[in-house]
N, C-alpha and C positions, 0 to 999 in steps of 0.2 A: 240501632246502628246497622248499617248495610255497607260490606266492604266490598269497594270497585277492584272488581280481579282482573280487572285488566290493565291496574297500573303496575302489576307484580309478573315477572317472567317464570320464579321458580316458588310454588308454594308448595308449602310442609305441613301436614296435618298432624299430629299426633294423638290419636285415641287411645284409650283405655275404658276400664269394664262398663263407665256411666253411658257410654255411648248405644250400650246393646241391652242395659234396664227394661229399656222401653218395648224389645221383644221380649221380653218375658225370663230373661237370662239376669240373675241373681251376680251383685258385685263376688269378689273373690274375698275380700276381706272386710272386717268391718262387723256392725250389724247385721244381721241376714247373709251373711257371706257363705260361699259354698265352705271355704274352709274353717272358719266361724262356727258353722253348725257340724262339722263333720273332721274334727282335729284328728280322728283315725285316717280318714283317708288322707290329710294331709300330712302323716307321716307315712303313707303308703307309697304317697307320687313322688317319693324321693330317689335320686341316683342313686344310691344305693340301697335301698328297697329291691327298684328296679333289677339289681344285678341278682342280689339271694334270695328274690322273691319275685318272679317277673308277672306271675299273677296277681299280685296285689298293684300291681301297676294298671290293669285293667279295672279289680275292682276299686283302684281309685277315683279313677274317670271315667263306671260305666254310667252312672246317672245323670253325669254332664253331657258326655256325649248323647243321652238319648233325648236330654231339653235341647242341644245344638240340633239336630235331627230333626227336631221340633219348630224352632227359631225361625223366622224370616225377617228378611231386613225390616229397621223402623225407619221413620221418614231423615232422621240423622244420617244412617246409611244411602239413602236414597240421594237426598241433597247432596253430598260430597260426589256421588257417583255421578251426579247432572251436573254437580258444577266441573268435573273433570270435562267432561263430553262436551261441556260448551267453551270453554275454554278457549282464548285468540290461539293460531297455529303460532308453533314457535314457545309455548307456552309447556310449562308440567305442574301438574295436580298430585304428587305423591302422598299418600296415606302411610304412613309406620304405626301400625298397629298391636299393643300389647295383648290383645284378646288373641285368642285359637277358636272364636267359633265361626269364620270363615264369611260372615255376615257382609264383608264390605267387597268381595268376588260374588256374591250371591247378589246383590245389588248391582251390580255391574260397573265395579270399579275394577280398572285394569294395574292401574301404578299403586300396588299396594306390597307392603314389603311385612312380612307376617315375622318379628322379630320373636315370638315363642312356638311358632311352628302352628299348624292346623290340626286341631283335633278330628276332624271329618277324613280325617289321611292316616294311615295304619303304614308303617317298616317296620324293616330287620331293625336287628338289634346286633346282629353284629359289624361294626364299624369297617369292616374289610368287605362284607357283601357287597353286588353289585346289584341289588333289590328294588328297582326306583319305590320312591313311597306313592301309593296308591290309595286312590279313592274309597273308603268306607264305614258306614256307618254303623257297622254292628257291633253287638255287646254281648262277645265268647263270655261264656260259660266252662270252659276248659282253654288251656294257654294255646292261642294259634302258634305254628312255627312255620318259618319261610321252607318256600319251597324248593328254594335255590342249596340252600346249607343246613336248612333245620333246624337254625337257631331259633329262640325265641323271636314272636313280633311283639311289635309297644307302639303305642302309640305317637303319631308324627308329632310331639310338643317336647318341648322345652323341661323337665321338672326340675323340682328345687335341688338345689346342690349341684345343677349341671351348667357347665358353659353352655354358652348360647354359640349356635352356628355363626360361622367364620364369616359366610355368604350377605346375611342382611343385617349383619353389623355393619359389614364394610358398602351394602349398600345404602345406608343409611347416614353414614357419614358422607359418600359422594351428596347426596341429595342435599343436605344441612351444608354443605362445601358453600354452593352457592344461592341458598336459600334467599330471598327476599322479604318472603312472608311465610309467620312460623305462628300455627294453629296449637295448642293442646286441650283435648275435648274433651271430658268425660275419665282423668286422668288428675292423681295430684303431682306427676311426673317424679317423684321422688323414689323411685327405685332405681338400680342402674341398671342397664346403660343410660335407660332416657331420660333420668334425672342431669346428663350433661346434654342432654339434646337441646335447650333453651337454648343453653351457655355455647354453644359453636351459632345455632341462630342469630344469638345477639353480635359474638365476633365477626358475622358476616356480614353486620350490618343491617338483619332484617327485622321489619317490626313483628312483635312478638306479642298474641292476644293469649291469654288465659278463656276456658272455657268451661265454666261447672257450676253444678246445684253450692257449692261450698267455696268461700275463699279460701286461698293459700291460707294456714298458720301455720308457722310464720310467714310472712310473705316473701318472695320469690322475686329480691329486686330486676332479675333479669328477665322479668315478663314486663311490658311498658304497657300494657291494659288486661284490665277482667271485666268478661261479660258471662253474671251468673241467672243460670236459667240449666233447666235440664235440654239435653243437645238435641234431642228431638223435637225441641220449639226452636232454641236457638239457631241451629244449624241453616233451615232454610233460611231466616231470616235474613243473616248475617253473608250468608252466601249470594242470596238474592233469586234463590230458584225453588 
């Protein structure tokens, strides 16, 4: 199957971990999973970890961040970012991405909306700072503290037990507003928020493809096709680039 993107005005992608396999970057859960193999750190990246222990917050993510460091885009990443660039004017290619390893900017995709934040990017930690998050990839050894207030820094992501920023929720919901054509790649979409991201897709009216090595179980009546393949074959395919 090859889908004509030029009969679609507003497309929505949605990826998750299968999409970045293919760089050498391990799912999150599952067999083989970063947190699968490593249930200490996964109690480590927690908001409150993070508060009584802001150093285990690093060493929950320094391994990761050093395979992201590592990581370059796979042809998955590539395709989404040529089929944006070719794209008819008038036209939007937006990416909502549950990874943090920054893979689909390094690609040169521009409409990408990073719903758990970039691990490549280090902030303050305290919510009143005016700290922008910054660009880096290292892995202290002792807790950095901002230079602004001195609070601890932590990593620019999402961890468990915390709300997800206000910013690409809400833009995420614009995008899905008027969506036409709703992508999920490498994702069983069944976490929230993006587990309603179909279900505003299909409100809208747009056709809705599934994309993964695995079908839905149970299936996911509000996806109207699945095409299984891992995304770094699929993708170009399917995009046509």
């Amino acid at each position: 199957m090859q889908l004509d993107l030029n009969r679609y005005r507003q497309i929505v992608v949605l990826t998750g971990a299968g999409v970045s396999v293919a760089s050498g970057l391990r799912p999150y859960r599952g067999p083989g999973g970063w947190w699968t193999d490593h249930p200490e750190h996964r109690e480590m990246a927690t908001a409150k970890a993070a508060q009584e222990d802001p150093m285990s917050t690093w060493q929950a993510f320094g391994s990761l961040r050093s395979a992201v460091a590592e990581a370059s885009p796979n042809p998955a990443h590539i395709a989404l970012a040529a089929a944006e660039a070719q794209r008819p004017s008038g036209t939007t290619l937006t990416v909502i991405t549950q990874n943090i390893d920054g893979l689909h900017r390094a690609a040169g995709h521009h409409d990408v909306i990073e719903l758990h934040g970039n691990l490549a990017r280090t902030r303050c930690s305290n919510p009143t700072c005016d700290l922008e998050p910054f660009e880096d990839r290292t892995v202290p050894d002792t807790l950095p503290r901002c230079t602004r207030c001195d609070a601890p820094l932590r990593p620019d992501v999402v961890l468990f037990d915390e709300p997800m920023a206000a910013r690409p929720e809400w833009e995420s919901k614009q995008a899905l507003r008027d969506c036409d054509l709703f992508l999920a790649v490498g994702t069983s979409g069944t976490v929230s928020p993006a587990a309603n991201f179909v279900r505003s897709a299909e409100y809208a009216g747009a056709r809705t493809l599934f994309v993964n090595v695995e079908p839905l179980d149970p299936p996911n009546p509000a996806f109207q096709e699945t095409v299984l393949g891992p995304a770094e074959t699929v993708l170009p395919r399917l995009l046509g680039v």
